[in-house]
C-alpha positions, -999 to +999 in steps of 0.1 A: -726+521+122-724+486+104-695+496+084-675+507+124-685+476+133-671+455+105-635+470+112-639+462+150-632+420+164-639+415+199-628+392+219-642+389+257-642+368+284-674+374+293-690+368+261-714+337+261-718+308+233-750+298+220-750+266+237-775+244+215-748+259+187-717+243+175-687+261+164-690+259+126-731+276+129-719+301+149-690+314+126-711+310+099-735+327+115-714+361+129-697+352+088-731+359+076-744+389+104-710+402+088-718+402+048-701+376+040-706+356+014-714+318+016-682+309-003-659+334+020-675+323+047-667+287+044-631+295+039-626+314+068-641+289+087-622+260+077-592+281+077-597+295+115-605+259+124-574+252+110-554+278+127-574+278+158-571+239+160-607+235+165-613+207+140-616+182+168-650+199+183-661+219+154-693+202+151-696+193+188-727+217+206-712+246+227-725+232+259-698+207+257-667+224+248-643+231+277-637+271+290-604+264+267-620+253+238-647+276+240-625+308+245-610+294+211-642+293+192-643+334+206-614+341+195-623+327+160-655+343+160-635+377+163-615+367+133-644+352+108-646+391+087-612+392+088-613+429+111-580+454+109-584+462+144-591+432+173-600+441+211-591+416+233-608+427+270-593+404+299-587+375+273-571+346+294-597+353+324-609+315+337-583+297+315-556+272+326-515+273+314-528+256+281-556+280+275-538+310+277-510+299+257-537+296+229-547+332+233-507+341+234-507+325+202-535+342+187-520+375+197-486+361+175-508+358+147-528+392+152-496+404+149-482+386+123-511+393+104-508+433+111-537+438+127-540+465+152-544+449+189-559+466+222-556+444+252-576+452+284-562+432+309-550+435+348-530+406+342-497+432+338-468+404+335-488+392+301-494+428+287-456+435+292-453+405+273-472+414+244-480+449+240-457+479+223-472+509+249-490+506+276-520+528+293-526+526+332-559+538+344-561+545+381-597+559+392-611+563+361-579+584+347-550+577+324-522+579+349-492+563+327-491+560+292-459+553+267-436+523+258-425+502+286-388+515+282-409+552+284-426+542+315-397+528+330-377+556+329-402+583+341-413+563+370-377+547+381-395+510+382-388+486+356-422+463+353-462+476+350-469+463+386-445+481+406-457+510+391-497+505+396-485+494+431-469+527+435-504+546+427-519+523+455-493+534+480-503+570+472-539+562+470-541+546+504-511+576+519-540+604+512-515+622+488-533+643+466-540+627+429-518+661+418-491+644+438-494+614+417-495+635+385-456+641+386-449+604+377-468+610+345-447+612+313-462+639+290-456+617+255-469+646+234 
């Protein structure tokens, strides 16, 4: 399980800082929950510090960071054992213009980097802009799944929203969830 876990970075907007904590003693400490040695650990510290542009509340306690800032020291802390694969569940929830251009430009660098990205998010507009194929869950079930060019075409609507507003419109019509069926593309 500890070896899944290593491959895994999550990012959440729900997840909490230790507040008494700064930023640096938490890396280092998810650095060291990790395996990572003292050496590494200060590397990738100073080096998502760097790229994270947390140097100016690094050693500041939690308690005082903004929800900017601290959504920034998550991020990081997702990053510290340098993961292949980062999950990213409803990233920009609570955060102004400035804060979600930060995690924008952490998904740059996930990708940059080649890491593999999932994004969980009912903001639609900022999936379309950041995300290769999409997945739309409707009551529990995978109701559209494919490349936005994919989803376009079997559906006739051109963004993400029009189409999970369409599944609303049959949802509250009573059509029959076999009626709603058609409009997925089988991408088998």
């Amino acid at each position: 399980m500890q070896m899944i876990l290593g491959l895994i970075g999550l990012v959440s907007a729900s997840a909490e800082l230790y507040q008494w904590l700064t930023p640096r003693e938490i890396l280092h400490d998810f650095a060291t929950g990790f395996g990572l040695r003292k050496e590494t650990a200060d590397a990738g510290v100073e080096e998502l510090a760097r790229v994270m542009d947390l140097q100016n509340f690094i050693d500041r306690r939690c308690q005082t960071l903004s929800t900017g800032q601290a959504q920034r020291v998550n991020l990081a802390r997702a990053l510290i054992h340098d993961p292949p694969v980062v999950l990213l569940d409803e990233p920009t929830r609570g955060l102004d213009v400035v804060g979600a251009k930060v995690v924008f430009d952490y998904v740059q660098l996930l990708r940059s980097a080649q890491k593999a990205i999932i994004l969980c998010t009912h903001q639609l507009d900022e999936a379309e802009r950041f995300c290769d194929r999409f997945g739309l869950l409707f009551h529990g079930k995978l109701r559209y799944e494919g490349t936005l060019t994919e989803l376009q075409s079997s559906t006739g609507r051109q963004t993400l929203v029009d189409m999970f507003l369409d599944l609303l419109k049959y949802a509250d019509s009573g059509e029959s969830s076999a009626t709603m069926d058609i409009h997925v593309k089988d991408v088998s």
